[in-house]
ZABA-360333 format. One record per residue: x, y, z of N, C-alpha, C, CB in turn; residue in one letter. Coordinates in steps of 0.02 Angstrom, whole numbers, plus 50000, padded with zeros to 5 digits. Atoms other than C-alpha are relative to their C-alpha. Glycine has a CB too. Example, Ala and Ser with C-alpha at 12.3 -4.5 7.8 and 13.67 -1.06 7.14 Angstrom:
<nodes>
500454994150000506154977550390500455006050000499505000150062A
499584994149997506844994750357499615005550037500205002349929S
</nodes>
This chain:
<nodes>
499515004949983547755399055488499704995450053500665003350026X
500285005849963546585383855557500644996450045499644994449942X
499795005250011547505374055664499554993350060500825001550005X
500485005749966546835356355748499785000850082500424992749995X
500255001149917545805354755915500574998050028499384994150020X
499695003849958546795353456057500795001450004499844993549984X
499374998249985548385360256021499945007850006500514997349947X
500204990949978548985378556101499605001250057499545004249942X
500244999449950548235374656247500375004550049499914994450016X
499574996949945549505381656344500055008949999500804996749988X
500074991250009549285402356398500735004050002499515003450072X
499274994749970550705415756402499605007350019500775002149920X
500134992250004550315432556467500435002650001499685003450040X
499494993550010551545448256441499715004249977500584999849961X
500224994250012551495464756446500365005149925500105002950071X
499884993950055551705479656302499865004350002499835000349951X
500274992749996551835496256292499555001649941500615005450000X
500654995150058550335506856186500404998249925499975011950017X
499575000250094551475507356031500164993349958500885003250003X
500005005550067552005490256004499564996350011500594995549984X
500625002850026550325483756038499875001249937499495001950031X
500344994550049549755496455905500344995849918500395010750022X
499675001850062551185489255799499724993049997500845000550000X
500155005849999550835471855837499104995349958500125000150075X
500765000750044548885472955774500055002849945499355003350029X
500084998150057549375483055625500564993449960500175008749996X
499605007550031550665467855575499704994250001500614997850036X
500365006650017549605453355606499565001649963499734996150052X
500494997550040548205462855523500184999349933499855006450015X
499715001550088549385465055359500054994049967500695001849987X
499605006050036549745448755364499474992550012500924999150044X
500545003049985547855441455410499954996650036499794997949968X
500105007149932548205432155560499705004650059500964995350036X
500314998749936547425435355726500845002550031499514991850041X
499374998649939548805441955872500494992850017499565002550086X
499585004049969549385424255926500304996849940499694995450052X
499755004950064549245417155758500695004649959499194998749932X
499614996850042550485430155685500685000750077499545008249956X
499565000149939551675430255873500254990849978499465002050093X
499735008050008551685409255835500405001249933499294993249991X
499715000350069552115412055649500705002650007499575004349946X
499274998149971553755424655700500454995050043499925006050046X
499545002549960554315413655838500394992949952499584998050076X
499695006850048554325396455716500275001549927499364994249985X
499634998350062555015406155562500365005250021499605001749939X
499544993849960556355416355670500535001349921500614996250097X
499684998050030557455414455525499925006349942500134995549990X
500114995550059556605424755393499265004150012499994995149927X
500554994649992555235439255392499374997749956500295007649975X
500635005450072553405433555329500185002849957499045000249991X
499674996450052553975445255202500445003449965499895001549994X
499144994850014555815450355182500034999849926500924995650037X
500125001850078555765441255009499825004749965499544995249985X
500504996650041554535450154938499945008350037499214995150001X
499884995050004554745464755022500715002349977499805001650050X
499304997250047556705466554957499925000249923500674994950010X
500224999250077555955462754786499535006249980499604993449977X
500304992950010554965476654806500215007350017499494999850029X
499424993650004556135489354852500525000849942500474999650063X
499515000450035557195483554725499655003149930500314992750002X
500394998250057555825487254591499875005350023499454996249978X
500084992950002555445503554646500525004550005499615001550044X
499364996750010557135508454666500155002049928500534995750024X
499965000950061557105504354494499755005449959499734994749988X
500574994050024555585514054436500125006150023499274999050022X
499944992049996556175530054524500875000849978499765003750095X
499394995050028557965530554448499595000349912501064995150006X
500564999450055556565528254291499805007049969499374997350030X
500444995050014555725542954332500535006050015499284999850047X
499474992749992557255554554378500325000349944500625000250061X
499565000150059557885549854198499505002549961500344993249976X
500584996250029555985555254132500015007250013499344997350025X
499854993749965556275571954256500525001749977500035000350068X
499524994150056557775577754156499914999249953500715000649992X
500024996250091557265575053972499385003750030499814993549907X
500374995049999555735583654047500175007350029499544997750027X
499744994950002556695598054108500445004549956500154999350035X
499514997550081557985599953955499425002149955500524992149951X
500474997450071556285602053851499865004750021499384996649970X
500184994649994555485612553954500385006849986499824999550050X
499644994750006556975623553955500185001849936500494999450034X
499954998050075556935622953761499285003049993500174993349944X
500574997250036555195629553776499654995749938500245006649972X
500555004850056554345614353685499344998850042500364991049976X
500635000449959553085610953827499625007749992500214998050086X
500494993649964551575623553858499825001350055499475000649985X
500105000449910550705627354030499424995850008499825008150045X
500475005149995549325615153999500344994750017499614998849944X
499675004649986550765602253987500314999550064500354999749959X
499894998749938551605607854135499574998950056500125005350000X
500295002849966550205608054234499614993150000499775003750009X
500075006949988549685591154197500594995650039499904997449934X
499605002550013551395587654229500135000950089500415002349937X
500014998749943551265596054410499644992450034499635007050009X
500375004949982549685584554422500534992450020499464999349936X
499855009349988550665564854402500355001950034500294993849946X
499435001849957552085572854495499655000950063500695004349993X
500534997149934550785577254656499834990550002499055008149970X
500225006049985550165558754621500614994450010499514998349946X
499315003049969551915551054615500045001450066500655002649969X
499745000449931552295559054779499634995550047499995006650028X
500455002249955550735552454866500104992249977499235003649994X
500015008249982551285534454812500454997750031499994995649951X
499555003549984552905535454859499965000250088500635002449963X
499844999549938552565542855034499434992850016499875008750037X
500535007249968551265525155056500464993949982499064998749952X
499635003149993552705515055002500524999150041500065000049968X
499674997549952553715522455121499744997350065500005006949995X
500335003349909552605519255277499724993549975499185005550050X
500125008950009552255500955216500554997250023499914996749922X
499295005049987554205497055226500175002450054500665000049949X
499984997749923554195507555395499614994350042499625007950012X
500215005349922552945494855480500364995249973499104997050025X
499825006849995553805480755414500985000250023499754996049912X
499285001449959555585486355463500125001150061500485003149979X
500274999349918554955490955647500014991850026499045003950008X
499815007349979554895470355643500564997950038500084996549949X
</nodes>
């Protein structure tokens, strides 16, 4: 986010505790700006989040995809309980659900730093 010689001259100092520094470099970081450049960007777009948009569209789609997969998780339990699966299937079946979890808990702490905003 270039912007022209000569403007921004002007300093602010303030203080922060450890944490929302911590937060403050992992949010401008997400969002590729430097510290002031992502503190200027919040203050002149107070109304809306760099990413509320697109992050509500993305809750809304995964909301989606896991009432998806809880509707996949009972015809896959009604079968199993008919004894059509084997234990090869099953354990594959352990497998995607082990890899599901591990995406949802990284979707989870994505919409944690951005609702700490």
């Amino acid at each position: 986010m270039a912007r022209p010689k000569g403007e921004n001259t002007l300093r602010k100092h303030f203080k922060l505790t450890e944490e929302t520094a911590k937060l403050l470099a992992e949010c401008s970081k997400a969002e590729n700006m430097n510290e002031s450049e992502y503190i200027r960007y919040l203050l002149l777009n107070q109304s809306e989040h760099p990413r509320s948009k697109e992050l509500e569209l993305e809750i809304m789609r995964l909301r989606n995809e896991i009432n998806k997969i809880g509707l996949n998780i009972n015809q896959i339990v009604k079968n199993s309980n008919s004894h059509i699966y084997n234990e090869d299937d099953k354990i594959k079946l352990n497998v995607r659900m082990s890899e599901l979890n591990d995406l949802l808990k990284r979707y989870i702490s994505i919409i944690d730093v951005y609702s700490r905003i």
